[in-house]
NUDO-984133 format. One record per residue (C-alpha): residue number from 1; x, y, z. Coordinates in steps of 0.001 Angstrom, whole numbers, padded with zeros to 6 digits. Example, Ala and Ser with C-alpha at 12.3 -4.5 7.8 and 13.67 -1.06 7.14 Angstrom:
<sites>
[1 [012300 -004500 007800]]
[2 [013670 -001060 007140]]
</sites>
This chain:
<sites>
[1 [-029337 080412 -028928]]
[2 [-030724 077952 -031384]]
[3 [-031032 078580 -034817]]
[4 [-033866 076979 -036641]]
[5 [-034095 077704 -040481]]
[6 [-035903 075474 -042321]]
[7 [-038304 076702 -044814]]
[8 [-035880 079068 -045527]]
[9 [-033407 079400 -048678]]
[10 [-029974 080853 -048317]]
[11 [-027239 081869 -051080]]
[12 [-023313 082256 -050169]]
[13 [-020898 083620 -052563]]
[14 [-017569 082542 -052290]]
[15 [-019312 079251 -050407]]
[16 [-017266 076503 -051630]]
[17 [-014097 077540 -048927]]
[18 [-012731 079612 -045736]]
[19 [-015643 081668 -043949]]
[20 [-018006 080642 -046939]]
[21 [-018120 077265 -046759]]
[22 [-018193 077873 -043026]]
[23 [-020948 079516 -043060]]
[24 [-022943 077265 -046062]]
[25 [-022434 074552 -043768]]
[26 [-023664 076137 -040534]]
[27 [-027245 077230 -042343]]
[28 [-027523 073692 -043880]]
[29 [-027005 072346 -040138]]
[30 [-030044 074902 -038633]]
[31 [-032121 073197 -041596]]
[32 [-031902 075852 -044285]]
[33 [-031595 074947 -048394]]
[34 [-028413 076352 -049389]]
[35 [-026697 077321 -052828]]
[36 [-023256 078296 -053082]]
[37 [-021112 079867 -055642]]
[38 [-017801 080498 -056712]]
[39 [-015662 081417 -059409]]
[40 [-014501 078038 -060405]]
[41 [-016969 075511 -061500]]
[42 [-014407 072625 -060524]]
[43 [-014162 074245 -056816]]
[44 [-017999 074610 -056868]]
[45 [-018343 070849 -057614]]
[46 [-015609 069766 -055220]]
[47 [-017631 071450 -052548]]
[48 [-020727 070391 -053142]]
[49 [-020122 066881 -053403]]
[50 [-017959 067450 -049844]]
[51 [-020537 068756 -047586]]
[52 [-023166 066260 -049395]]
[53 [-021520 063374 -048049]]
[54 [-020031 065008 -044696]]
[55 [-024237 065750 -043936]]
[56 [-025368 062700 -045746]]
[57 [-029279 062895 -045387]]
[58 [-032240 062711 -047793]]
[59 [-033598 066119 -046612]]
[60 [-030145 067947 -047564]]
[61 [-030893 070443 -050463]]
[62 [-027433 071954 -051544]]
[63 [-026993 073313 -054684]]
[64 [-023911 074938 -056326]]
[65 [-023184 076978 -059788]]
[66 [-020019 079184 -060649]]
[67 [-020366 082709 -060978]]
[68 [-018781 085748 -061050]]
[69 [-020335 088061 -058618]]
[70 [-018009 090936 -060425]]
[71 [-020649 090226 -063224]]
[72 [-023684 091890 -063439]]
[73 [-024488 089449 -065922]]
[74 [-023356 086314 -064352]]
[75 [-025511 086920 -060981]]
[76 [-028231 087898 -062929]]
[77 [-028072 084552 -064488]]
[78 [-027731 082536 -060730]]
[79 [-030552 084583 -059413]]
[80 [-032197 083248 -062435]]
[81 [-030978 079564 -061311]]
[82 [-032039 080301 -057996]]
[83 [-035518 081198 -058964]]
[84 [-035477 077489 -061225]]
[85 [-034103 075848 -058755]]
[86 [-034523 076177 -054264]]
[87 [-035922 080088 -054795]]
[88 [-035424 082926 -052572]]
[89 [-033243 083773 -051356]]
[90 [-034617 084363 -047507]]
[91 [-030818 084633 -046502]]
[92 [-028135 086244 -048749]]
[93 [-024573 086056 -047550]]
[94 [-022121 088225 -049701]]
[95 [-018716 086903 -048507]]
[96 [-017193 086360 -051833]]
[97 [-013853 088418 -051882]]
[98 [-010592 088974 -053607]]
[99 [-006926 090364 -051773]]
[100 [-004266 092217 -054216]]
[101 [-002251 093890 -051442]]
[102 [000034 096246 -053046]]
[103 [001222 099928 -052779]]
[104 [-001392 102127 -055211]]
[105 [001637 103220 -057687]]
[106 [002433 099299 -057840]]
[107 [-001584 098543 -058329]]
[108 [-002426 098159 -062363]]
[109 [-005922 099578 -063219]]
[110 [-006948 095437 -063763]]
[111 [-006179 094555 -060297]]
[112 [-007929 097937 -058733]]
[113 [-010860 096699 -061023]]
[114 [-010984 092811 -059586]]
[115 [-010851 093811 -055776]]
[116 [-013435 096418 -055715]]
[117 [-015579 094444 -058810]]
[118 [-015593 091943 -056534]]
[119 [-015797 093021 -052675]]
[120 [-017947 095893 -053379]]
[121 [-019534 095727 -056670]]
[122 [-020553 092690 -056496]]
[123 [-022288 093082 -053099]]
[124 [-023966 095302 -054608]]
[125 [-024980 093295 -058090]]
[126 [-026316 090349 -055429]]
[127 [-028142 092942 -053132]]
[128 [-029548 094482 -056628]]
[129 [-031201 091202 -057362]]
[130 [-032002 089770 -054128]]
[131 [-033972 092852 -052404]]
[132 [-036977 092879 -055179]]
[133 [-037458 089072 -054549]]
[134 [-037301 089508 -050595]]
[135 [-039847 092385 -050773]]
[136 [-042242 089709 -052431]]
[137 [-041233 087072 -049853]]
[138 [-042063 089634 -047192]]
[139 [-038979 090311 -046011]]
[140 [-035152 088665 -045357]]
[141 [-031779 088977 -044418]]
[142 [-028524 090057 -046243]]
[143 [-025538 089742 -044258]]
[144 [-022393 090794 -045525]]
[145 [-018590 090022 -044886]]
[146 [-016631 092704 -044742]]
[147 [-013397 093115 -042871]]
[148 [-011720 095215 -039770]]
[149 [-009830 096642 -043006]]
[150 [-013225 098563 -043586]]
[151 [-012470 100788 -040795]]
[152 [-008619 100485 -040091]]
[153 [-006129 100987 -043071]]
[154 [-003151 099216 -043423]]
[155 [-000040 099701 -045947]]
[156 [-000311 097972 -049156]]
[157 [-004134 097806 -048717]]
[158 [-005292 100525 -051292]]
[159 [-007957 098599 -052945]]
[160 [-008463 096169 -050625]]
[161 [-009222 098807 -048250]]
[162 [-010849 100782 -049998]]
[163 [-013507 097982 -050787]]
[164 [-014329 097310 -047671]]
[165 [-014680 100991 -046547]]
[166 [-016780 100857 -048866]]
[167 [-018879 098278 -048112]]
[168 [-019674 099110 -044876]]
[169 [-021082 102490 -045818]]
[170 [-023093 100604 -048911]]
[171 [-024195 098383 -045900]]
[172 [-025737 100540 -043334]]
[173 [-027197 103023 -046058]]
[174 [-028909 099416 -047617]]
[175 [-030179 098368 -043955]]
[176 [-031671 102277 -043804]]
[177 [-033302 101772 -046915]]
[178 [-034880 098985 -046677]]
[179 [-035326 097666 -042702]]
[180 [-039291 098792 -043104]]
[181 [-039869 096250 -045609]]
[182 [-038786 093439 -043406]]
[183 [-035203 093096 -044587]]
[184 [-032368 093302 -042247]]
[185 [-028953 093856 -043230]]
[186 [-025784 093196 -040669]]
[187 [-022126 093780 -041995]]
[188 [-019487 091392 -040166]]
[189 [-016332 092509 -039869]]
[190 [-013657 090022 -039271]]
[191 [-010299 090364 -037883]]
[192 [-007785 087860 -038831]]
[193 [-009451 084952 -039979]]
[194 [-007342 081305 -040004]]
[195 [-007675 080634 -043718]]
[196 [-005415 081085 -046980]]
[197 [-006749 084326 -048006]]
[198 [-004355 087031 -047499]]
[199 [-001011 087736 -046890]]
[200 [-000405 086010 -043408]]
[201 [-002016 082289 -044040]]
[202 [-003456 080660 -041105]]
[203 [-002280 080359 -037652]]
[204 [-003563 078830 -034376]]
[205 [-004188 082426 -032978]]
[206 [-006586 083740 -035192]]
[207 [-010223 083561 -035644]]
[208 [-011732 080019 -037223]]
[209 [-014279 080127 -039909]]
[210 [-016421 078172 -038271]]
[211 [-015996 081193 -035538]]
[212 [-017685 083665 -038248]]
[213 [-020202 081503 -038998]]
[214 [-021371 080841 -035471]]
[215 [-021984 084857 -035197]]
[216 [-023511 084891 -038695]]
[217 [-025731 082111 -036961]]
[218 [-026507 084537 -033680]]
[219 [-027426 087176 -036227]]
[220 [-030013 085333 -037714]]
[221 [-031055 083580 -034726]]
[222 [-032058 087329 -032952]]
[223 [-035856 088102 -032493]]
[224 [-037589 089656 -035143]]
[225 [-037721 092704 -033487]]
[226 [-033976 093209 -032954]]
[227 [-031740 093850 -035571]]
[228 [-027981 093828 -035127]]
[229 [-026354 095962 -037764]]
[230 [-022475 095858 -037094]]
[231 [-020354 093018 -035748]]
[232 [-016314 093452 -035360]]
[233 [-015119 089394 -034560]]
[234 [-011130 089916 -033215]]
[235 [-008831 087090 -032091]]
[236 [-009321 087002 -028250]]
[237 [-005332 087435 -028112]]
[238 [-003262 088265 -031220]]
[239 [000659 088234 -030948]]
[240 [001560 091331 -029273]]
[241 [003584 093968 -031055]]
</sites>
């Protein structure tokens, strides 16, 4: 299925590694102008200037700033860039996300507060400011990463579960609201993923980014009268137990 975006804007939290940058670098290759963002400016930086010179042509537009998506405050400010700068966005992919994996009597109140600020409120801080400027574009597409741990709890996962339960009922209640005004929302949940977030690292058996990115690619590459609302993306054959 071939994916053709251009004319179209796109903004990935949590872009500048793992799925993110996956994924940045899949919509830049179907044509799209991407920003990314991430927590450290330095990272940000690094990652532009990276995928710059791995795509190395004049039509390129990639743009990066840090932010906090926790923030409401700090993505009001890049939605603010973004309107300065390549607009939109047409395509909003909330994949930033933090892991504390601990038992809830070992969780401090700061911790609980970065996990869900981060997987779930700041979904919904980026959905808050995208969906008013994709009603004016007529329409777009917010896809958002959340996790098998959205519907299968796991020891040690209090908040990290509970964010992503979370987001996938935020999700589908979002794609109720708004799929008459032209924007679609699909929530991807990943197995393991081959990357260093979490407890596990990577290994040869799980899922690649670039995996996730090529079904956040199929999403976008469905007919406009489809709409797929729920992915789960497993390794084809995890270690048995």
């Amino acid at each position: 299925m071939t994916l053709n975006l251009k004319g179209k804007t796109a903004l990935v939290t949590g872009g500048t590694r793992g799925i993110g940058r996956a994924v940045a670098e899949r919509l830049l290759e179907a044509g799209a102008s991407v920003a990314i963002c991430g927590r450290s400016a330095e990272g940000v930086e690094r990652a532009v200037e990276e995928m710059r010179a791995r795509f190395s042509r004049e039509t390129l537009k990639l743009e990066g700033k840090a932010a906090d998506v926790g923030s409401e405050a700090a993505v009001r400010e890049l939605f603010g860039w973004l309107d300065g700068g390549i607009g939109g966005p047409d395509i909003l992919v909330n994949n930033a996300g933090v892991g504390i994996f601990k038992d809830l009597a070992e969780l401090t109140p700061g911790e609980w507060n970065l996990v869900i600020g981060t997987n779930l409120s700041g979904v919904y801080h980026c959905c808050h400011e995208a969906l008013p400027r994709m009603r004016q574009r007529g329409g777009g597409w917010i896809v958002n990463v959340a996790s098998l741990a959205g519907k299968n709890a796991f020891a040690g996962g209090a908040a990290y579960n509970a964010s992503k339960f979370g987001l996938c009922g935020m999700s589908e209640a979002v794609m109720l609201d708004h799929r008459y005004e032209g924007v679609k929302v699909t929530t991807v949940l990943p197995g393991s993923v081959s990357t260093d977030f979490g407890r596990a690292g990577k290994a040869d058996w799980k899922i690649a980014p670039e995996d996730v990115a090529e079904t956040v690619a199929m999403i976008l590459a469905m007919p406009e009268r489809t709409l797929i609302s729920h992915v789960e993306v497993r390794p084809s054959r995890p270690p048995k137990r």
